[in-house]
LUMKOLMAR-57307 format. One record per residue (C-alpha): x, y, z; residue in three letters. Coordinates in steps of 0.2 Angstrom, whole numbers, plus 5000, padded with zeros to 4 digits. Example, Ala and Ser with C-alpha at 12.3 -4.5 7.8 and 13.67 -1.06 7.14 Angstrom:
<nodes>
506249785039ALA 506849955036SER 
</nodes>
This chain:
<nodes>
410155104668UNK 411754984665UNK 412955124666UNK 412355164681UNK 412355004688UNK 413955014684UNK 414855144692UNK 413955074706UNK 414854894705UNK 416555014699UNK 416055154716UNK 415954984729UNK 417454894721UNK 418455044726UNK 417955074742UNK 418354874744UNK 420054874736UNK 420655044750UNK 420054944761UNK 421054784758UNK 422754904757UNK 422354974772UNK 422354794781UNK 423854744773UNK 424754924777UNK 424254904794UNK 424754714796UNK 426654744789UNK 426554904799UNK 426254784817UNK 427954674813UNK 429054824812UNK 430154874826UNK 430855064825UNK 431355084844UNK 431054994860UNK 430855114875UNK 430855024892UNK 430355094910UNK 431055044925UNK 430055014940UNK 429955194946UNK 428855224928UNK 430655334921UNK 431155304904UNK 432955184905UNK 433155184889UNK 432955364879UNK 432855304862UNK 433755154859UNK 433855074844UNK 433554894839UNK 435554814833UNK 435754664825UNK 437254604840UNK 437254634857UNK 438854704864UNK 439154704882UNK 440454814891UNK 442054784893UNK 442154794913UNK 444054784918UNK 444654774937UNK 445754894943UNK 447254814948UNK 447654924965UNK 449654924968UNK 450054974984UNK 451655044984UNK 452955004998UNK 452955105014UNK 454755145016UNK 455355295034UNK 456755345036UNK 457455285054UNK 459055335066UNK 459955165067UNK 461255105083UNK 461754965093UNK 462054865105UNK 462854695111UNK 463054575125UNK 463754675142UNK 463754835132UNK 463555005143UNK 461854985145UNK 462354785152UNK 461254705136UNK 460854535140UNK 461454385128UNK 459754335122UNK 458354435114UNK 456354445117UNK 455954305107UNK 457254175118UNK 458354175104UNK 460154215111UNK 461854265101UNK 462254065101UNK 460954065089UNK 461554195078UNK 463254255066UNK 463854365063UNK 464354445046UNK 465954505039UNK 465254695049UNK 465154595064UNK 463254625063UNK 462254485071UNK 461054395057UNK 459654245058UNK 459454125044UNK 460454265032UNK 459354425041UNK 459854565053UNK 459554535069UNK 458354705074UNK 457754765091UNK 456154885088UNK 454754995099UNK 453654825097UNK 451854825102UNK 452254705119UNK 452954865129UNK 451754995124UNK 450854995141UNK 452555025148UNK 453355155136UNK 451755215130UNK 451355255111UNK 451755385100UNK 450155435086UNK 450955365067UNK 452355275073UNK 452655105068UNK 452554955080UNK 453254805077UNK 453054605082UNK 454354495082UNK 454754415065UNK 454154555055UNK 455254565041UNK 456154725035UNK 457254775022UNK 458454905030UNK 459555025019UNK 461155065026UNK 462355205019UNK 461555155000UNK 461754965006UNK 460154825007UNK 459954715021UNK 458654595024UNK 458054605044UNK 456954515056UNK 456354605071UNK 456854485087UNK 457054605101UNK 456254755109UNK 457054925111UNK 456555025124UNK 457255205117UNK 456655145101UNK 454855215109UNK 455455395111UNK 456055415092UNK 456155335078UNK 457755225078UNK 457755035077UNK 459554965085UNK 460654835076UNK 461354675088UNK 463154675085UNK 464454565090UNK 465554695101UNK 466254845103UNK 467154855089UNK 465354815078UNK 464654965082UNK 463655065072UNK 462655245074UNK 461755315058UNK 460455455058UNK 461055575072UNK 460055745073UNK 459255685055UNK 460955655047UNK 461255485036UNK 459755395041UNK 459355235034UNK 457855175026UNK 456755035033UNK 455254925024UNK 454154815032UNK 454254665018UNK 453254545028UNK 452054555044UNK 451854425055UNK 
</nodes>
């Protein structure tokens, strides 16, 4: 009878103590994190399998820096003064006349250190009409003009009427004796740069 008893007591004991590890397996079990997997709100997974780290790390996001690079054509470049051939008045579209202006060693006319440039401008265009990709200018755009491998800085004061048919800008010189005529049929052109809009 008492051994009996007593794998009874030993039989329900047992049962009781895989119970109890169960519970406690089961408890450690709920506090452990393998992988978080979150949805988004159309139900797709986001995050395939990521894993739990012990530092967040965010991206690096850097800003393109966008350089734009200087628009530089090439241009025929000629002239003209006061009473030349074509009877050039003494003062330009802006009211600014050659009392206002010296010249330089070349006998070319400069403002405040800056070749004084006539150019197709955007005030005549209903007149001479416009040409698809050509520049138009407004007075007191700034240029940088290269002349036979030589900077110049330039200001656009005046409008040239056959500076609409091709591409040429024309230099105000002193005289005659200033004169000077680059880029003919493609040949020695200079190099002009808008450096500042108005």
């Amino acid at each position: 009878m008492n051994k009996s008893r007593t794998l009874k007591i030993f039989r329900n004991c047992s049962i009781y103590m895989i119970y109890v590890v169960v519970v406690f397996t089961m408890l450690f079990k709920i506090g452990e994190v393998k992988r978080i997997v979150t949805f988004n709100v159309s139900g797709v997974n986001s995050l395939k399998s990521s894993h739990m780290v012990d530092k967040y790390v965010p991206k690096r996001i850097e800003e393109e820096k966008k350089v734009q690079m200087p628009v530089i054509t090439k241009y025929r470049l000629t002239s003209y003064y006061h009473n030349d051939e074509l009877n050039s008045g003494a003062c330009t579209g802006t009211g600014l006349c050659t009392w206002d202006f010296t010249p330089n060693e070349k006998g070319w006319l400069t403002y405040k250190g800056k070749l004084v440039i006539a150019a197709a401008t955007t005030y005549l265009q209903k007149t001479f009409g416009t040409v698809e990709g050509r520049t138009y200018f407004k007075y007191y755009d700034e240029v940088k003009l290269t002349i036979d491998g030589v900077e110049y800085p330039g200001i656009i004061l005046d409008t040239c009427g056959a500076c609409y048919k091709d591409t040429r800008v024309d230099l105000f010189v002193k005289d005659s004796k200033s004169v000077i005529d680059r880029g003919y049929m493609g040949r020695n052109m200079i190099s002009v740069e808008i450096t500042k809009k108005k």
